[in-house]
PDB file with SEQRES, HELIX, SHEET and CRYST1 records, atoms N, CA, C and O in Angstrom:
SEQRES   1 A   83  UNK UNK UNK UNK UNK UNK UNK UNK UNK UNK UNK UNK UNK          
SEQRES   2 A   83  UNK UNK UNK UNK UNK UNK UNK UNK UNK UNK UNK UNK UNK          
SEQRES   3 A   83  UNK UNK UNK UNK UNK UNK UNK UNK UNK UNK UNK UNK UNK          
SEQRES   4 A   83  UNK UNK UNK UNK UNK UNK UNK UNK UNK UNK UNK UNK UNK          
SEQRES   5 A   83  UNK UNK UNK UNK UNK UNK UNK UNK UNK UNK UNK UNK UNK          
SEQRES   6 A   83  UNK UNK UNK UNK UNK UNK UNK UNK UNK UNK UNK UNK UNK          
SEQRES   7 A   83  UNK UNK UNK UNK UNK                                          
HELIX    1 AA1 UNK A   13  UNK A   15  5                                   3    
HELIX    2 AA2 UNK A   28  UNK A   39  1                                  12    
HELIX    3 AA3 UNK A   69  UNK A   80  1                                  12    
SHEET    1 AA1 2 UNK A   2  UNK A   6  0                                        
SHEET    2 AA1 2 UNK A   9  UNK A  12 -1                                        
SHEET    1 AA2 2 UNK A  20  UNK A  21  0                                        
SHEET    2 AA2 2 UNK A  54  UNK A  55 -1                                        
SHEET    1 AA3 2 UNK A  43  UNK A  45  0                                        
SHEET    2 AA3 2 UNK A  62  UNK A  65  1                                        
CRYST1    1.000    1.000    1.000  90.00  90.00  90.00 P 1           1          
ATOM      1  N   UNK A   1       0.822  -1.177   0.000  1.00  0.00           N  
ATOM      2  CA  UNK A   1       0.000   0.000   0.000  1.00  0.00           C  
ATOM      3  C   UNK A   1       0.873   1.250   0.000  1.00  0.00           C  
ATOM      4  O   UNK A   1       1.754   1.552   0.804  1.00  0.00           O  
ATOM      5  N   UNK A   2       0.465   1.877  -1.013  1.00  0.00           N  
ATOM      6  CA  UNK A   2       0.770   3.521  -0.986  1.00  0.00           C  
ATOM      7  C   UNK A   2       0.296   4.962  -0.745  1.00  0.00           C  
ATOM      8  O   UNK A   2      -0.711   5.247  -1.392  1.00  0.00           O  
ATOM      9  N   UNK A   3       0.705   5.772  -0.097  1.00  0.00           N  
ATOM     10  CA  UNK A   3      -0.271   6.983   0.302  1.00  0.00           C  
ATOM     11  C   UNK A   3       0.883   7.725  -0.724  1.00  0.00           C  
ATOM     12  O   UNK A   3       2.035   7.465  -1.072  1.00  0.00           O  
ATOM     13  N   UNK A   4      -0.256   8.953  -1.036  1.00  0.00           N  
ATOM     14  CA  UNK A   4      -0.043  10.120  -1.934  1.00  0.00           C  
ATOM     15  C   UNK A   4       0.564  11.254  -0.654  1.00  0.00           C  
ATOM     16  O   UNK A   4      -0.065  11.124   0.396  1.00  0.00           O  
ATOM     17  N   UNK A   5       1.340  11.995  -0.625  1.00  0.00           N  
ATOM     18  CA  UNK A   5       1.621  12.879   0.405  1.00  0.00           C  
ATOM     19  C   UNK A   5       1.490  14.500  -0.385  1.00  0.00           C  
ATOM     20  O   UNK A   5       1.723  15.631   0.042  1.00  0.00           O  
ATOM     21  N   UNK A   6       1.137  14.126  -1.359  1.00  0.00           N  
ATOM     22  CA  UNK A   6       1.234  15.587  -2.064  1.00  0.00           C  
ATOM     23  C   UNK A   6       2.627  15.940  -3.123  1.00  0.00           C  
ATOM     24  O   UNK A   6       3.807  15.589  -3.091  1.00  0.00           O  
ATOM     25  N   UNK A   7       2.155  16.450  -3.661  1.00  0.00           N  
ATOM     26  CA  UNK A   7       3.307  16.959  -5.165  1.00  0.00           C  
ATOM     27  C   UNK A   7       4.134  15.648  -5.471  1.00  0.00           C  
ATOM     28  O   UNK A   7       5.354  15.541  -5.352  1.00  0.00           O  
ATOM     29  N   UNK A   8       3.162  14.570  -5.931  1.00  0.00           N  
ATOM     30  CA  UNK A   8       4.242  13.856  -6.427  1.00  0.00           C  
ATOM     31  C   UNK A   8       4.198  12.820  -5.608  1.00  0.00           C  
ATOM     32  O   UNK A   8       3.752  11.760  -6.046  1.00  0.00           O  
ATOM     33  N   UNK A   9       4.750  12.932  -3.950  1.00  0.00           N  
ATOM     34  CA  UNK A   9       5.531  12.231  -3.507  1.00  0.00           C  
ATOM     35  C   UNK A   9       4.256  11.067  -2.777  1.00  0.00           C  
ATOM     36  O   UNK A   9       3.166  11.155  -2.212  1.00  0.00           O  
ATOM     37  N   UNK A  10       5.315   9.889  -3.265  1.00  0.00           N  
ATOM     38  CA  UNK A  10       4.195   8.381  -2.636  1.00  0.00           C  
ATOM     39  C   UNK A  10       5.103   7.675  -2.104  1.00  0.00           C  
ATOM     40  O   UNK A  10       6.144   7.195  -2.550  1.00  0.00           O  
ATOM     41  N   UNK A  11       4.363   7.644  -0.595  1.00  0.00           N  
ATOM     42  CA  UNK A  11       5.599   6.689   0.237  1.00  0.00           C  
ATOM     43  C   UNK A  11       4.707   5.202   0.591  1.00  0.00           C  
ATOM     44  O   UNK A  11       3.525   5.069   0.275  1.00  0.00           O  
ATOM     45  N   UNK A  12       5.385   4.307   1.187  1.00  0.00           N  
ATOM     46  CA  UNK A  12       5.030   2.764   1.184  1.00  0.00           C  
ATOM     47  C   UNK A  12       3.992   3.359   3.194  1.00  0.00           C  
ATOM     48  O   UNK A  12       4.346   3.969   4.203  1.00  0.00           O  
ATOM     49  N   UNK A  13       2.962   2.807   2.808  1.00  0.00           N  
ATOM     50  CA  UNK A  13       1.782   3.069   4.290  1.00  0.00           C  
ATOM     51  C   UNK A  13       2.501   2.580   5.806  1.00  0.00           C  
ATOM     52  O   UNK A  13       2.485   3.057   6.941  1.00  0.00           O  
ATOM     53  N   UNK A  14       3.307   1.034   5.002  1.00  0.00           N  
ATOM     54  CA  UNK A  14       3.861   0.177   6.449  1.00  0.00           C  
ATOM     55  C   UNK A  14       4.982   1.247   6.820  1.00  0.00           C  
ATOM     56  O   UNK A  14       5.687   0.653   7.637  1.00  0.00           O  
ATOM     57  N   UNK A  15       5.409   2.297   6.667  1.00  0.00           N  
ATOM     58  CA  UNK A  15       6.350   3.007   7.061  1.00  0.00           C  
ATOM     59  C   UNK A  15       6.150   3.869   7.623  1.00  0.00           C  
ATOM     60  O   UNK A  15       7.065   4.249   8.353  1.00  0.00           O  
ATOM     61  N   UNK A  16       5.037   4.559   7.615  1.00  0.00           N  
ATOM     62  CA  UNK A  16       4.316   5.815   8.932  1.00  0.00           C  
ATOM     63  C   UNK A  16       4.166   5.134  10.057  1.00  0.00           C  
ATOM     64  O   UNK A  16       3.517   4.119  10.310  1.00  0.00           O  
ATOM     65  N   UNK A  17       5.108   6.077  10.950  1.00  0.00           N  
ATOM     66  CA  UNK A  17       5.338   6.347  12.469  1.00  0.00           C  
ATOM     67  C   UNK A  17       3.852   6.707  12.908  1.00  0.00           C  
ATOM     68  O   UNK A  17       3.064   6.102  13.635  1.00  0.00           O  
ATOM     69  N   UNK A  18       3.760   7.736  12.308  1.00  0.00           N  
ATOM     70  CA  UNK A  18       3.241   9.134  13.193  1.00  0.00           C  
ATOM     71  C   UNK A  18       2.091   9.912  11.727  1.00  0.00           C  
ATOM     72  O   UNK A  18       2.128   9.266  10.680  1.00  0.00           O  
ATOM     73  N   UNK A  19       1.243  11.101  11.730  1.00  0.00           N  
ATOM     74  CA  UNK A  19       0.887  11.725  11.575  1.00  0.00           C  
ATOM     75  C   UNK A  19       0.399  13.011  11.740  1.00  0.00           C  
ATOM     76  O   UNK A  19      -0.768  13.183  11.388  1.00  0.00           O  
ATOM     77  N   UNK A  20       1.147  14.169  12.290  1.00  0.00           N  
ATOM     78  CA  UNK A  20       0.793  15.307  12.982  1.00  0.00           C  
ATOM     79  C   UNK A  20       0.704  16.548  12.602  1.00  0.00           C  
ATOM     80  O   UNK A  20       1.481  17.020  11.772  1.00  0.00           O  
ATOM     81  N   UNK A  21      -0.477  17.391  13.292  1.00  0.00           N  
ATOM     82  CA  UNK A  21      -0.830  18.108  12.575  1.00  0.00           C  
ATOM     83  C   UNK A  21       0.313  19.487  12.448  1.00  0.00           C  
ATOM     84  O   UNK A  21       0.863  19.942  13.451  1.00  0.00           O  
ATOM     85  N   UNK A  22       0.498  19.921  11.354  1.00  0.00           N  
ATOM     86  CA  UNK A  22       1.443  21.285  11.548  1.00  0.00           C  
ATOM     87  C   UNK A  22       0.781  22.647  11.475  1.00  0.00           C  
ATOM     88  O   UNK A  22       1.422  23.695  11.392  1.00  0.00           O  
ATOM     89  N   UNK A  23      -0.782  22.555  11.518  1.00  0.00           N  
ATOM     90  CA  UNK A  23      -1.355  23.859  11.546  1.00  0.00           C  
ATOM     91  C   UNK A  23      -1.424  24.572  12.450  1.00  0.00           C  
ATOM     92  O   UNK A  23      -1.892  24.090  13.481  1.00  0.00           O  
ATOM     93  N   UNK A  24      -1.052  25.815  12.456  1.00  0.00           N  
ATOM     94  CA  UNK A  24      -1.406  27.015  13.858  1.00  0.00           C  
ATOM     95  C   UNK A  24      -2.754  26.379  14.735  1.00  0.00           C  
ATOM     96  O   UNK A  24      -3.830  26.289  14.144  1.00  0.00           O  
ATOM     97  N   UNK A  25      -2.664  26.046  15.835  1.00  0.00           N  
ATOM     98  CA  UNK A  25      -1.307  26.281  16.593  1.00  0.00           C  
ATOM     99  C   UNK A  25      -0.429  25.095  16.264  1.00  0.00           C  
ATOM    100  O   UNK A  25      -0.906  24.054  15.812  1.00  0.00           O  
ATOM    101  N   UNK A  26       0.814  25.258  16.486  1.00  0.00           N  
ATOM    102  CA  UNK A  26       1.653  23.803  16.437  1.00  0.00           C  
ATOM    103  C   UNK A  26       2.142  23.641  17.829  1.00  0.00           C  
ATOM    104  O   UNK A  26       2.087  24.706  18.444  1.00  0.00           O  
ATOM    105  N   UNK A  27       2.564  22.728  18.460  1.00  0.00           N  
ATOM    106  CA  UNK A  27       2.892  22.182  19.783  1.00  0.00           C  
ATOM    107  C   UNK A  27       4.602  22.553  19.110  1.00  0.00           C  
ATOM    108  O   UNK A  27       5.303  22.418  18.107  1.00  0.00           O  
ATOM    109  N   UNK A  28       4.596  23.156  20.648  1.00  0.00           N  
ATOM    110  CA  UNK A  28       6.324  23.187  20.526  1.00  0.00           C  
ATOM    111  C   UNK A  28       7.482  21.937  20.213  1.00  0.00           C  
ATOM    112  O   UNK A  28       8.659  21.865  19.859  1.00  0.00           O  
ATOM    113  N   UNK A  29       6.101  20.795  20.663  1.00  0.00           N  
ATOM    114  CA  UNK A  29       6.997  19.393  20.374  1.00  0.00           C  
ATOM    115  C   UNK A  29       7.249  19.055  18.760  1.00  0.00           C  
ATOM    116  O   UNK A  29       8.338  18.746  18.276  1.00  0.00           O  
ATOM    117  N   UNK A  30       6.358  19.148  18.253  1.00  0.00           N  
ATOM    118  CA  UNK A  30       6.060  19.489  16.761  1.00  0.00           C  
ATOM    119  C   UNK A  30       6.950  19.805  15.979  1.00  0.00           C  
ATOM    120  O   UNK A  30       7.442  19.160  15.053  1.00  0.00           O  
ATOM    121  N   UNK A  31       7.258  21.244  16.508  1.00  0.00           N  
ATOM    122  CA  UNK A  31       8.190  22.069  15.917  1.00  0.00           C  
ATOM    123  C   UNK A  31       9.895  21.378  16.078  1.00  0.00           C  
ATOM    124  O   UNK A  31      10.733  21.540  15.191  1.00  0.00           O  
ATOM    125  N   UNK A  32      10.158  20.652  17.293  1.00  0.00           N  
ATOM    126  CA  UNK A  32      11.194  20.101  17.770  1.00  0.00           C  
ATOM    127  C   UNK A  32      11.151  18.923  16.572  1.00  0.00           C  
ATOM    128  O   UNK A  32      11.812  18.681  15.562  1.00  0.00           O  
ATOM    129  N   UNK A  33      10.630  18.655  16.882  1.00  0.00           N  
ATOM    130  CA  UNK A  33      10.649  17.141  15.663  1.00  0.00           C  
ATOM    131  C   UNK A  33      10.957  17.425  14.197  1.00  0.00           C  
ATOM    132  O   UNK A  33      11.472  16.569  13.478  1.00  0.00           O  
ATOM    133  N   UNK A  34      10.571  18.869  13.690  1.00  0.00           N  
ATOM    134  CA  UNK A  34      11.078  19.362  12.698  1.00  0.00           C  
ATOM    135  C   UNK A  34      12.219  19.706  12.797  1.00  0.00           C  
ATOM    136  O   UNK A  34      12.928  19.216  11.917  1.00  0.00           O  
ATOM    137  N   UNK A  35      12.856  20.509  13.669  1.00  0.00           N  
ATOM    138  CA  UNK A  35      14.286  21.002  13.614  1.00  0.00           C  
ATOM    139  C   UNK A  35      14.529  19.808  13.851  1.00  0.00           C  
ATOM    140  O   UNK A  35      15.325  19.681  12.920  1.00  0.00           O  
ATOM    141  N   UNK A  36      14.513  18.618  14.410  1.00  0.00           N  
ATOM    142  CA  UNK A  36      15.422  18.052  14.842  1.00  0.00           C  
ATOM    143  C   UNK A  36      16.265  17.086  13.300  1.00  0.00           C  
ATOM    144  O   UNK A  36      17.403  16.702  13.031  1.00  0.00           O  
ATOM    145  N   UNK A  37      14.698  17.035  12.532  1.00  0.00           N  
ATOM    146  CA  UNK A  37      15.302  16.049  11.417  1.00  0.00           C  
ATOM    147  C   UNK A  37      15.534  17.195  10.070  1.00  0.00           C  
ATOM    148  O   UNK A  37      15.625  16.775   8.916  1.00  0.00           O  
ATOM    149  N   UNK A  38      15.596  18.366  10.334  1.00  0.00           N  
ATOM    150  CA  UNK A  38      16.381  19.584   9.362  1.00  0.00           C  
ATOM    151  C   UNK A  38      18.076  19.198   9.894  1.00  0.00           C  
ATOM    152  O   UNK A  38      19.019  18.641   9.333  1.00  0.00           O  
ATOM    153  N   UNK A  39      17.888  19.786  11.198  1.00  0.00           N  
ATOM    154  CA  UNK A  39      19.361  19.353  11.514  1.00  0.00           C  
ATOM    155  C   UNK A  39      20.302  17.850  11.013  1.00  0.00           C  
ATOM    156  O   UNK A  39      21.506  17.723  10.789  1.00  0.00           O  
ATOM    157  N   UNK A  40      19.640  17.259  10.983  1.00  0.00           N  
ATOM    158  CA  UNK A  40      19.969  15.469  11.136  1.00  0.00           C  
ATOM    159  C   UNK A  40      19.874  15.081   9.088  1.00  0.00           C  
ATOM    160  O   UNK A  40      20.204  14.100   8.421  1.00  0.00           O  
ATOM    161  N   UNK A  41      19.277  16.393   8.746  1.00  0.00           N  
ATOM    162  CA  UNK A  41      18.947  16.105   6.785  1.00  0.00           C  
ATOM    163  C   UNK A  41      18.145  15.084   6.994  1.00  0.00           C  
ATOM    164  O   UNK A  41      18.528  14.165   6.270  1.00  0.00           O  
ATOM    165  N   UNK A  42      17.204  14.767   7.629  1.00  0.00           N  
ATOM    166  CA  UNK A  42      16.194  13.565   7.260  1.00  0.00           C  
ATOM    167  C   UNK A  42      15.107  14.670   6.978  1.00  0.00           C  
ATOM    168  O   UNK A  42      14.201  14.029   6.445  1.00  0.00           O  
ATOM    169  N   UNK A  43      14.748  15.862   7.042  1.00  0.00           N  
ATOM    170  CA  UNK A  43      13.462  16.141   6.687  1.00  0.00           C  
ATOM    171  C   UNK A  43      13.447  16.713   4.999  1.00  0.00           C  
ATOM    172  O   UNK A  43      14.204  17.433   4.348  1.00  0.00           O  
ATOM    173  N   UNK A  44      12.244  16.022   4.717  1.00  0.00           N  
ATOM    174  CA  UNK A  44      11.771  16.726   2.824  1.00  0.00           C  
ATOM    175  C   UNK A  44      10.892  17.382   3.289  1.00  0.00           C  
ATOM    176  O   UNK A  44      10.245  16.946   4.241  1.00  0.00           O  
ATOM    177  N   UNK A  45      10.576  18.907   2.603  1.00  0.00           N  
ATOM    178  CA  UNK A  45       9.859  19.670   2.551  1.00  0.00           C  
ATOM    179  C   UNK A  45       9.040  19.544   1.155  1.00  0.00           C  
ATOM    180  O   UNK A  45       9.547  19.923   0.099  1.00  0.00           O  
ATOM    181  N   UNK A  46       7.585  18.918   1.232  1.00  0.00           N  
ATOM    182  CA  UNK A  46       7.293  18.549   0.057  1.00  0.00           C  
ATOM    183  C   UNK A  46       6.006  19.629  -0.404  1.00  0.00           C  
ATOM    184  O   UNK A  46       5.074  19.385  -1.170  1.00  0.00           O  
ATOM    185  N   UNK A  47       6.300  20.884   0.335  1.00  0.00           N  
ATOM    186  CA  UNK A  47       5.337  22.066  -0.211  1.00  0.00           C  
ATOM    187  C   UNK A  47       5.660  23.009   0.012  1.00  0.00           C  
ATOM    188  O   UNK A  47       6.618  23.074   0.783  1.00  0.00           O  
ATOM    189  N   UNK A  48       4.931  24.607  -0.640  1.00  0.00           N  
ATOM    190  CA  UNK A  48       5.965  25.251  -0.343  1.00  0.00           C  
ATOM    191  C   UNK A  48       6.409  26.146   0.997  1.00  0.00           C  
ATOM    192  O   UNK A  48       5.981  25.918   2.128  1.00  0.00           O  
ATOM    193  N   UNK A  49       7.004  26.818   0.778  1.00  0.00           N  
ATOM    194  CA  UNK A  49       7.094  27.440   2.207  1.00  0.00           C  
ATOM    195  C   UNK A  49       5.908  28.444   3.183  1.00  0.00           C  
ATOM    196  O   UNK A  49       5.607  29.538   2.705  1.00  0.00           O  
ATOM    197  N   UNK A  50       5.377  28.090   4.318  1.00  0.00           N  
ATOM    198  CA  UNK A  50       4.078  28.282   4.894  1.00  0.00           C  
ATOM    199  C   UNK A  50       3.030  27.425   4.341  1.00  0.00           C  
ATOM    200  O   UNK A  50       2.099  27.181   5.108  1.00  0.00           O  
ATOM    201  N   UNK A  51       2.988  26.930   3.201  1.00  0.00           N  
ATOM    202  CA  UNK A  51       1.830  25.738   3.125  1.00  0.00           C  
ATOM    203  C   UNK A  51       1.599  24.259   3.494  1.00  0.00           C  
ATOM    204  O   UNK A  51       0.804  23.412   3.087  1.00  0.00           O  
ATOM    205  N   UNK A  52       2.688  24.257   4.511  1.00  0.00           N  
ATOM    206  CA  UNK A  52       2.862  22.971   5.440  1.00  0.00           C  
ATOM    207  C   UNK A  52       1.612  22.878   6.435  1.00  0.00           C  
ATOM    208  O   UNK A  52       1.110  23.799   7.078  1.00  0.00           O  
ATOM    209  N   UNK A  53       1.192  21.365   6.394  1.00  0.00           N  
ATOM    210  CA  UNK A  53      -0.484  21.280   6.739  1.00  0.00           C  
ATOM    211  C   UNK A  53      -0.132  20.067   8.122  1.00  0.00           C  
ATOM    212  O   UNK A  53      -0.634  19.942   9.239  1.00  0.00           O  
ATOM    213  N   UNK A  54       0.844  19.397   7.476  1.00  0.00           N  
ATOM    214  CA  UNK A  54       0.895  17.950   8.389  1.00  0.00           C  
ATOM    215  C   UNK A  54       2.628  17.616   8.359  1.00  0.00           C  
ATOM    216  O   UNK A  54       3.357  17.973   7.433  1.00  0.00           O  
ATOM    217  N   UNK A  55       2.997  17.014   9.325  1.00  0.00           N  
ATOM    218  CA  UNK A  55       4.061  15.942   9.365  1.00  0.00           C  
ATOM    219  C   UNK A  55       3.994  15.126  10.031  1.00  0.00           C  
ATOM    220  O   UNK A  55       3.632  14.820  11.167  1.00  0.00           O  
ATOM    221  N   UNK A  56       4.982  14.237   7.964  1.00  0.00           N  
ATOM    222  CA  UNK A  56       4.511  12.519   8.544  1.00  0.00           C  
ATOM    223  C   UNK A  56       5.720  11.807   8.507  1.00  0.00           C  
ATOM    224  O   UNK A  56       6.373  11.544   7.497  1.00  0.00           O  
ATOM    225  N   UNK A  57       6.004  11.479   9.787  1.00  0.00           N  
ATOM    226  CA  UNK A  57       7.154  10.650  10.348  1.00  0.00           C  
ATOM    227  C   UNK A  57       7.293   9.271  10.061  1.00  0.00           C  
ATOM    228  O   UNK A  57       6.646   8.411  10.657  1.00  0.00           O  
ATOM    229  N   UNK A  58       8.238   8.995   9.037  1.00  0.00           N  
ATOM    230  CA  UNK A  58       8.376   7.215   8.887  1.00  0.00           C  
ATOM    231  C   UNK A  58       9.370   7.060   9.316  1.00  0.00           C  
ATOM    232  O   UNK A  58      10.006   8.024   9.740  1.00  0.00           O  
ATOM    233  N   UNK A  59       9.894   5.718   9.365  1.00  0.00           N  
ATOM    234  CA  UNK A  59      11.124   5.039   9.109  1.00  0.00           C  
ATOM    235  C   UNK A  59      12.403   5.646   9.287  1.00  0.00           C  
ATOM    236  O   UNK A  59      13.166   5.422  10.227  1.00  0.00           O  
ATOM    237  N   UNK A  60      12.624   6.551   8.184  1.00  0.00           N  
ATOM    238  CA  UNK A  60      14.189   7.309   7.647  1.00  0.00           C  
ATOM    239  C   UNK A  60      13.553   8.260   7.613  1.00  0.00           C  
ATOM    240  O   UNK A  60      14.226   9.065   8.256  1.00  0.00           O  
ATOM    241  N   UNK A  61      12.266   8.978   7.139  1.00  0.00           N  
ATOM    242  CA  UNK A  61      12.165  10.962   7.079  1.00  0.00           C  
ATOM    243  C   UNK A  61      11.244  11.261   7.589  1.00  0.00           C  
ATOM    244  O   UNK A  61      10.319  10.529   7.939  1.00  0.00           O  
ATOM    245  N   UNK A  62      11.381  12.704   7.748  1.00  0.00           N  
ATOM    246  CA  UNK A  62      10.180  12.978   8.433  1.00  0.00           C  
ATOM    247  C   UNK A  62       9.741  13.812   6.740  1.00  0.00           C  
ATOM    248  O   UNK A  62      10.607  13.923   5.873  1.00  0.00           O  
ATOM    249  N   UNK A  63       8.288  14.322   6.525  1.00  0.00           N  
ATOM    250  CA  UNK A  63       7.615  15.097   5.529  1.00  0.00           C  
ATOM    251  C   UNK A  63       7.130  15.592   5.806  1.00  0.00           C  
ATOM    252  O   UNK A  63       6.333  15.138   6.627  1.00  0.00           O  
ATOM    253  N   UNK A  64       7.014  17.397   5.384  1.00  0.00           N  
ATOM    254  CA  UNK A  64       5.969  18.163   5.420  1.00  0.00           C  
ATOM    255  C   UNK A  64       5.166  18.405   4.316  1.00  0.00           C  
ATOM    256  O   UNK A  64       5.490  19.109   3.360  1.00  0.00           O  
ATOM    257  N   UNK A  65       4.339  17.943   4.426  1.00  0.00           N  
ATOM    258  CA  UNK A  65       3.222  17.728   3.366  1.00  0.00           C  
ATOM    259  C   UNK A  65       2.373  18.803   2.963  1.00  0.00           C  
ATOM    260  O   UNK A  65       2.452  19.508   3.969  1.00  0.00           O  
ATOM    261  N   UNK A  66       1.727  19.321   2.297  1.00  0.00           N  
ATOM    262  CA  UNK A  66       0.768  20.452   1.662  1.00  0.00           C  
ATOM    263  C   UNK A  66      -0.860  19.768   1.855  1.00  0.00           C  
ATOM    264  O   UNK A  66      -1.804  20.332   1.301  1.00  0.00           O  
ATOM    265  N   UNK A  67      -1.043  18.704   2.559  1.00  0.00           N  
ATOM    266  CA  UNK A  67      -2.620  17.941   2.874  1.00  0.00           C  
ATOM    267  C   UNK A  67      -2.171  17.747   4.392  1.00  0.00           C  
ATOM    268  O   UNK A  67      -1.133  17.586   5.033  1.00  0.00           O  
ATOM    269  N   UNK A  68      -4.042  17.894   4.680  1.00  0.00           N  
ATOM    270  CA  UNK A  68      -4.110  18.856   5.830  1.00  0.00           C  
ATOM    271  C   UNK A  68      -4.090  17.003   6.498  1.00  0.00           C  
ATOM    272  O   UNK A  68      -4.695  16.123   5.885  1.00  0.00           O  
ATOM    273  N   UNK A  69      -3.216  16.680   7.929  1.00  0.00           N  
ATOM    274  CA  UNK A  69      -3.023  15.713   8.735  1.00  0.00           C  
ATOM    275  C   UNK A  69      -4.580  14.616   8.917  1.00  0.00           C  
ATOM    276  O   UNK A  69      -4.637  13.390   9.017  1.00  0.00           O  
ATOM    277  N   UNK A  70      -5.372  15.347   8.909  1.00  0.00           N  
ATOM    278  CA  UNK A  70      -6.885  14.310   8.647  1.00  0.00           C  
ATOM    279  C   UNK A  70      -6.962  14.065   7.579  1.00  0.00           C  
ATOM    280  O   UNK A  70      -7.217  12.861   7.594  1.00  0.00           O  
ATOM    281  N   UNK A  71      -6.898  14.531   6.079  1.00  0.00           N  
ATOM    282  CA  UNK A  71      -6.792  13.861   5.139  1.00  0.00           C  
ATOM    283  C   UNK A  71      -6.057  12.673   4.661  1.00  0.00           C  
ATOM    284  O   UNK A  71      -6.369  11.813   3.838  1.00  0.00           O  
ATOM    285  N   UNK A  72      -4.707  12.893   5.588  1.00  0.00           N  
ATOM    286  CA  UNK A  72      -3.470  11.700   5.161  1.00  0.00           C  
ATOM    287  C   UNK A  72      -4.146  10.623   6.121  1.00  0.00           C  
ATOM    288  O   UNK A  72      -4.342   9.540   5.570  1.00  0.00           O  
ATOM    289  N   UNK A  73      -4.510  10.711   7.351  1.00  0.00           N  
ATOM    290  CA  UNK A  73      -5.023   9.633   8.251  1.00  0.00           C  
ATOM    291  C   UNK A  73      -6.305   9.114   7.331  1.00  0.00           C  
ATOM    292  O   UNK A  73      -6.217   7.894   7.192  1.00  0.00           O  
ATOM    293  N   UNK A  74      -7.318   9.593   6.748  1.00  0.00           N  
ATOM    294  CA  UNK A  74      -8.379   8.894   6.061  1.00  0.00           C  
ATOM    295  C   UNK A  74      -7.342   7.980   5.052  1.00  0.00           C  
ATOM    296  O   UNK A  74      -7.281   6.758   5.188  1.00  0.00           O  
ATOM    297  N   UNK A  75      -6.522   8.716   4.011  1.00  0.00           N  
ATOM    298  CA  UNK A  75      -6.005   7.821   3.262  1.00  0.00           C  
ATOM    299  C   UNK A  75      -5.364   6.694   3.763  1.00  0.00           C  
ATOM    300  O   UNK A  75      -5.005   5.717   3.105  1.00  0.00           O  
ATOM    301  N   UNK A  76      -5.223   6.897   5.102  1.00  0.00           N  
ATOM    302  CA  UNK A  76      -3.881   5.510   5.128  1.00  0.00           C  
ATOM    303  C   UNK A  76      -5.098   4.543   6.056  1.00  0.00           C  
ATOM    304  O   UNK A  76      -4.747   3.434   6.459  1.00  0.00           O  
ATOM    305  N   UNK A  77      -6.123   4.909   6.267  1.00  0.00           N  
ATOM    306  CA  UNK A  77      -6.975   4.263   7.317  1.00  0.00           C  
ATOM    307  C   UNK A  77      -7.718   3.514   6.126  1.00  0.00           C  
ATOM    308  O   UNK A  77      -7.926   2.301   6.158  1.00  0.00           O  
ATOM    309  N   UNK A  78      -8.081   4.298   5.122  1.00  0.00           N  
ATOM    310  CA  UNK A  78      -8.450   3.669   3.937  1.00  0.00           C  
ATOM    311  C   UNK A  78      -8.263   2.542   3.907  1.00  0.00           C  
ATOM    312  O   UNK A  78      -9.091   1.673   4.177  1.00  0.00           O  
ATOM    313  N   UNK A  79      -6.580   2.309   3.406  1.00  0.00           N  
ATOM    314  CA  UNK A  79      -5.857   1.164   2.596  1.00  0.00           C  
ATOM    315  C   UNK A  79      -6.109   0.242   3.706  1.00  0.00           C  
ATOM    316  O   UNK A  79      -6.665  -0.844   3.543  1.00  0.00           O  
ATOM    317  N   UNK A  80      -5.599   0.787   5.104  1.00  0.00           N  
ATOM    318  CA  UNK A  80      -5.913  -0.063   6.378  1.00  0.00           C  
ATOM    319  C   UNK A  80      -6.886  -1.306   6.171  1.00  0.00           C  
ATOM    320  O   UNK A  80      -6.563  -2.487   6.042  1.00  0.00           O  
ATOM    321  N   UNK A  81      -8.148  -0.747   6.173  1.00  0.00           N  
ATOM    322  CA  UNK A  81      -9.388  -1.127   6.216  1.00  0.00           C  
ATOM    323  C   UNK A  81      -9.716  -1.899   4.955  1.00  0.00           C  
ATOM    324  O   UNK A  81     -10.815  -2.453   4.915  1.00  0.00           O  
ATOM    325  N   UNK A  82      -8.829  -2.012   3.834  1.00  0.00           N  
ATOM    326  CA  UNK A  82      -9.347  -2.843   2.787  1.00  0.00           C  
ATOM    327  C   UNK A  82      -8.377  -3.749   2.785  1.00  0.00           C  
ATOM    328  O   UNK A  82      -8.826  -4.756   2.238  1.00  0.00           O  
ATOM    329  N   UNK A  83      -7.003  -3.947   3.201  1.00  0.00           N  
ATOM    330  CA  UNK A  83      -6.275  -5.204   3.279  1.00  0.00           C  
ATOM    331  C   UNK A  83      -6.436  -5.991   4.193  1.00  0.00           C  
ATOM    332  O   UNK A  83      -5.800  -7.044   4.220  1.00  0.00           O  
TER     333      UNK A  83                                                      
END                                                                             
């Protein structure tokens, strides 16, 4: 199973950690989890700058996505629910 994350990018479902939301407000923890994998080069920024909606933590990266954190959870609850 594959989820769409926006512009392009399709990652494998068994590899999401996490799903969280990045909209105002964001939890300071949030924000930590971003610097932490800017610092570390694991984070892709896969929209553009201020149109970050969600980050989704797998495996090896973290993503900031341009679809808003309830949309990516329906999609991956989706695939969930039909395999």
């Amino acid at each position: 199973m594959y989820i769409h994350l926006g512009n392009n990018y399709i990652i494998s479902a068994p590899s999401i950690i996490a799903i969280l939301n990045y909209e105002p407000p964001v939890s300071t923890d949030v924000r930590d989890i971003v610097e932490i994998a800017r610092m570390e080069k694991n984070l892709v920024s896969i929209s553009e700058k201020g149109k970050e909606k969600a980050v989704v933590i797998c495996d090896d990266k973290v993503y900031l996505s341009p679809i808003s954190s309830i949309t990516l959870y329906k999609r991956v609850f989706h695939h969930l629910k039909e395999a």
